[in-house]
C-alpha positions in Angstrom: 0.0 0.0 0.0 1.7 3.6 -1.2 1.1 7.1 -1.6 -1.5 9.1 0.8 -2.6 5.7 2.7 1.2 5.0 3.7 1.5 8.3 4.8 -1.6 8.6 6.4 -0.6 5.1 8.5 2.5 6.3 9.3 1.2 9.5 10.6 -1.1 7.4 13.1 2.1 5.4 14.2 4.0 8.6 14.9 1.1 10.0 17.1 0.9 6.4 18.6 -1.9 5.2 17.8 -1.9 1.5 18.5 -1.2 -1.2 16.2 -4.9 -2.5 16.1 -5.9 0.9 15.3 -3.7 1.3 12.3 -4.6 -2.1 11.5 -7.9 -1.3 11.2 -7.7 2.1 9.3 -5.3 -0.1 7.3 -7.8 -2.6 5.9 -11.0 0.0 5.6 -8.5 2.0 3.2 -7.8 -1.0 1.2 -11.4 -1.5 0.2 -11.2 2.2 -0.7 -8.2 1.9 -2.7 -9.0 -1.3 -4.3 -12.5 0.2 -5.6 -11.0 3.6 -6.5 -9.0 1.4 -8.6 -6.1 3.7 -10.4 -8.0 6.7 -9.7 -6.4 8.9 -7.3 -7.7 9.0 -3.7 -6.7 12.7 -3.7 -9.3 13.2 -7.0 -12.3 11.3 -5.5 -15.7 13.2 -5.1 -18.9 12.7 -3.0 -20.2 11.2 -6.2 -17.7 8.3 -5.9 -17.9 7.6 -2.4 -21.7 7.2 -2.6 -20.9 5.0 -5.4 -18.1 2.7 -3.3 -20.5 2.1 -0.2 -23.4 0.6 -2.3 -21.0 -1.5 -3.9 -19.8 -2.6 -1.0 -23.7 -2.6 0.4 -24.6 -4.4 -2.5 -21.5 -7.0 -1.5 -23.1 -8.2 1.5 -21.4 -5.8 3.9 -23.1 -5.0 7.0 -24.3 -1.7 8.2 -21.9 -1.3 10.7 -19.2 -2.6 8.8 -20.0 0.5 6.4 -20.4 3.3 9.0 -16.5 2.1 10.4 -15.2 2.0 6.9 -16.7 5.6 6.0 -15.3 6.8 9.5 -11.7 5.5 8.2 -11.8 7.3 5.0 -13.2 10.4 6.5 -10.4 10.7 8.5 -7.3 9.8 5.9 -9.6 13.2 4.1 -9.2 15.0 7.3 -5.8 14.1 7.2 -5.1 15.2 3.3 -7.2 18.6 4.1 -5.0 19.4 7.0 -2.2 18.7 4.6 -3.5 21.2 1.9 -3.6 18.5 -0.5 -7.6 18.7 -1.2 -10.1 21.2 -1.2 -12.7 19.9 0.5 -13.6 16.2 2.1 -15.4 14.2 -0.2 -17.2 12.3 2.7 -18.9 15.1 4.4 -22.4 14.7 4.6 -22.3 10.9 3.8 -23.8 8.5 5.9 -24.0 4.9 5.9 -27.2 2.8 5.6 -28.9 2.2 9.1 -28.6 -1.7 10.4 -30.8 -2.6 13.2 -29.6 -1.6 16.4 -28.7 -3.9 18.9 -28.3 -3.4 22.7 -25.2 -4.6 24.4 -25.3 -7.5 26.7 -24.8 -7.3 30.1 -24.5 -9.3 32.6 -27.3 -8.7 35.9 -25.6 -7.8 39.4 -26.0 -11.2 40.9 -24.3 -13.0 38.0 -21.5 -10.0 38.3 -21.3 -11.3 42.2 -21.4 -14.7 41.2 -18.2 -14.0 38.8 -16.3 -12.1 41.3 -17.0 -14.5 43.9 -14.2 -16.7 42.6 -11.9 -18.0 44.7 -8.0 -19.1 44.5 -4.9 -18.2 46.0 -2.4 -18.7 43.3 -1.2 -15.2 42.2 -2.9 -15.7 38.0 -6.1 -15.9 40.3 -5.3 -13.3 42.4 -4.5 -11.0 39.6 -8.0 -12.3 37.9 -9.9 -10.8 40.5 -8.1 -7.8 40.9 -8.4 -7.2 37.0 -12.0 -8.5 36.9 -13.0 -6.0 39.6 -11.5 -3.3 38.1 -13.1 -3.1 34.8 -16.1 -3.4 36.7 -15.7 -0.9 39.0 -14.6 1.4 36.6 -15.7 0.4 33.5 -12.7 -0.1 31.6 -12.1 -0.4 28.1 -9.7 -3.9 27.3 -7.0 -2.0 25.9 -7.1 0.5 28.8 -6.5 -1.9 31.2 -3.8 -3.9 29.8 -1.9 -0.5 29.3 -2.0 0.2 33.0 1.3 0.5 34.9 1.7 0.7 38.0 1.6 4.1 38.6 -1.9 4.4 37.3 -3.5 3.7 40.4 -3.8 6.0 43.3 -4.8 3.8 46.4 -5.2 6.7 48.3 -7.3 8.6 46.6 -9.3 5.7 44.9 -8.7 6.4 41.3 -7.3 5.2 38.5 -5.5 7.6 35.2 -6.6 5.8 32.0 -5.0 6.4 28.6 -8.2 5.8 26.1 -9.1 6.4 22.9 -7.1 9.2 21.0 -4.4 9.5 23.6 -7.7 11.3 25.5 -6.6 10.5 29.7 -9.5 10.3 32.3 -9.1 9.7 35.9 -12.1 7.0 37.1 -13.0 6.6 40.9 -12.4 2.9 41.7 -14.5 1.0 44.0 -13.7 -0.6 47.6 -13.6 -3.8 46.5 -11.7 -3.3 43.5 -8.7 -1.5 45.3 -9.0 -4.8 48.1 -8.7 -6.8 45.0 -5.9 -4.8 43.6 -3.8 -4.9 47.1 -3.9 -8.7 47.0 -2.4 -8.8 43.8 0.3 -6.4 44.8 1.5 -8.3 47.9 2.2 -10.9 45.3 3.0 -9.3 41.8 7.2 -10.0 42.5 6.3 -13.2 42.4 5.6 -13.6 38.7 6.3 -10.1 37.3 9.4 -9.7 35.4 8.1 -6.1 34.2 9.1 -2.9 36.6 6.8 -0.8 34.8 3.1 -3.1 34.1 0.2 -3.1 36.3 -0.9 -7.0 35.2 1.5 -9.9 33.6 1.0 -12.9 32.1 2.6 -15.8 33.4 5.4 -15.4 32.3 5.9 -12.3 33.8 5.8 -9.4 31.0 2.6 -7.2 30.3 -0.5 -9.2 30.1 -2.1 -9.4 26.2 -5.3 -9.2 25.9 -6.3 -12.2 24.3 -4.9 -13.7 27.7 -7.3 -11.3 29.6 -10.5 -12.7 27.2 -9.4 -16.2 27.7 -9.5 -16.1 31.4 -12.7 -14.0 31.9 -14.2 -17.0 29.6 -12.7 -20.1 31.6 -13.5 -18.4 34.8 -17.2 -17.6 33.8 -17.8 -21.0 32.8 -16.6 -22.1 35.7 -18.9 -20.0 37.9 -21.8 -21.4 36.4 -22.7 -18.6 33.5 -23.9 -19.6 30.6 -23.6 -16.3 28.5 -20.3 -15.9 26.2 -18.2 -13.4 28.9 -15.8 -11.0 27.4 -14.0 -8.0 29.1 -16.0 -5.0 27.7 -19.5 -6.9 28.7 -18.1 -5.8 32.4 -17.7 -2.1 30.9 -21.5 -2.6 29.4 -22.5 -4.1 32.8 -20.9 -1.1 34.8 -22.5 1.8 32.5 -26.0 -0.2 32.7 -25.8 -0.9 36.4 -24.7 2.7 37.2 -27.2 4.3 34.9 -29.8 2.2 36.9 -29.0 3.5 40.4 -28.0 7.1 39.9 -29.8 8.0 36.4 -26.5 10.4 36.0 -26.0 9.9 32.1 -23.5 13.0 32.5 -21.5 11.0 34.8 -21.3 7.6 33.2 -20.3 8.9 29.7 -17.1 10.8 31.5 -16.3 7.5 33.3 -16.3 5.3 30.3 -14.3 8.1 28.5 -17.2 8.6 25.3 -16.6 11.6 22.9 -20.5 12.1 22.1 -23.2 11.4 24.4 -25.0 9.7 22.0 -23.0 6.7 22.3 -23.5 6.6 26.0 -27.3 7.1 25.4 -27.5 3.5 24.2 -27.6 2.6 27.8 -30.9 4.2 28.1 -32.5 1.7 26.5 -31.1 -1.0 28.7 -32.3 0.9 31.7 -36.1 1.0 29.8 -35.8 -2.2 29.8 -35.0 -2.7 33.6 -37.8 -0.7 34.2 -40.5 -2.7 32.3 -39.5 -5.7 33.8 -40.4 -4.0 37.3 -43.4 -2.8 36.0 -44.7 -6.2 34.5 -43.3 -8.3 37.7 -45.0 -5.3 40.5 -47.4 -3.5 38.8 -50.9 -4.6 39.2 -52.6 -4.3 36.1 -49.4 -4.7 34.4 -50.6 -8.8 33.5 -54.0 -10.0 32.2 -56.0 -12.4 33.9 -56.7 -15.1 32.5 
């Protein structure tokens, strides 16, 4: 892949953008490139745009798949603008078809307790809970947690410095619980941990990945008994729902899981609608017929 993709990529590695991330922009620019054909990416119009995504629609792609794919060549635009190589963005205005919209899973607060009940007192299980708690307490995103050092988490003042999305830091309260669960692991990190600087290893002692964090949040939840497919950012859904239910404080829960727009928070709304109406049908009355 050459000319403006390359440099775009490369401009992403210099601002540190993680590898995923690039690898990411990486493949939704190939689709672009490989329609445009040899057409110059620097030439395209709105016209041709519209024209990639219902070929692409017309491919079988999905709705999301298209919004995340438009979002990747809006930005390499943004990028070419900023450079002074185009006049205007040929994406502005464009939006993807709509897909259904589906609500994240969750998990309900006695199957969180039954997760984080585990027990074990080698220090892999230790660390589990510790990192299990965490992005519970404080709704973590994967990548944010694996990033942690050490020096991430105050213990005094209960919080935690997270490094999310764009290089964007936010500082999250972290719970009781979690920061017991976090001073376990500590009293027996030297024991495994080859790294000076990372909050969580692996077993062999260097900064955990996070396929090894997905991994062991899916042994462990089938070991406790729960039947749904666990991953880490079902926690992160979990905490937004479950905090949204007690405190009603949208405000608060989309600077604690670090969103951009409140829109995207706003999702969790409907989660909460539907914690409602299953009060209402289970208390209310005349909320059943009789038969």
């Amino acid at each position: 892949m050459a000319g403006p993709v390359a440099e775009f990529l490369d401009h992403l590695r210099a601002h540190r953008y993680s590898a995923r991330t690039v690898e990411a922009y990486s493949e939704d620019l190939g689709h672009l490139s490989q329609l445009a054909a040899e057409q110059s990416l620097e030439r395209l119009t709105g016209h041709d745009i519209r024209r990639y995504l219902a070929t692409l629609h017309g491919r079988g792609y999905a709705a999301g798949s298209l919004a995340r794919m438009l979002s990747g060549w809006r930005a390499l635009y943004r990028y070419l603008a900023r450079q002074g190589r185009i006049e205007a963005n040929p994406c502005t205005g464009i939006r993807p078809p709509k897909g259904p919209k589906r609500l994240p899973h969750t998990l309900s607060p006695d199957e969180m307790t039954q997760l984080l009940e585990s027990t074990g007192d080698e220090p892999l299980a230790i660390q589990d809970r510790a990192i299990f708690e965490l992005i519970y307490s404080s709704g973590l995103r994967l990548a944010e947690l694996v990033g942690l050092d050490l020096t991430s988490v105050d213990r005094q003042s209960g919080e935690v410095r997270v490094l999310g999305k764009g290089n964007k830091e936010r500082i999250v309260p972290v719970g009781t619980q979690a920061l017991a669960a976090l001073n376990n692991w500590l009293a027996v990190r030297m024991t495994i941990a080859r790294d000076d600087r990372a909050l969580f290893v692996g077993a062999r002692g260097a900064r955990i990945a996070p396929r090894v964090v997905q991994a062991r949040l899916k042994a462990l939840a089938l070991k406790q008994g729960i039947r749904q497919n666990v991953h880490p950012h079902m926690l992160r859904h979990s905490f937004a729902s479950h905090i949204l239910q007690s405190s009603g404080d949208l405000r608060a829960v989309q600077e604690m899981l670090g969103h951009a727009s409140l829109s995207t928070t706003q999702i969790y709304t409907h989660l909460d609608f539907q914690h409602l109406a299953k009060v209402y049908d289970q208390t209310h009355p005349r909320a059943k017929k009789k038969c």
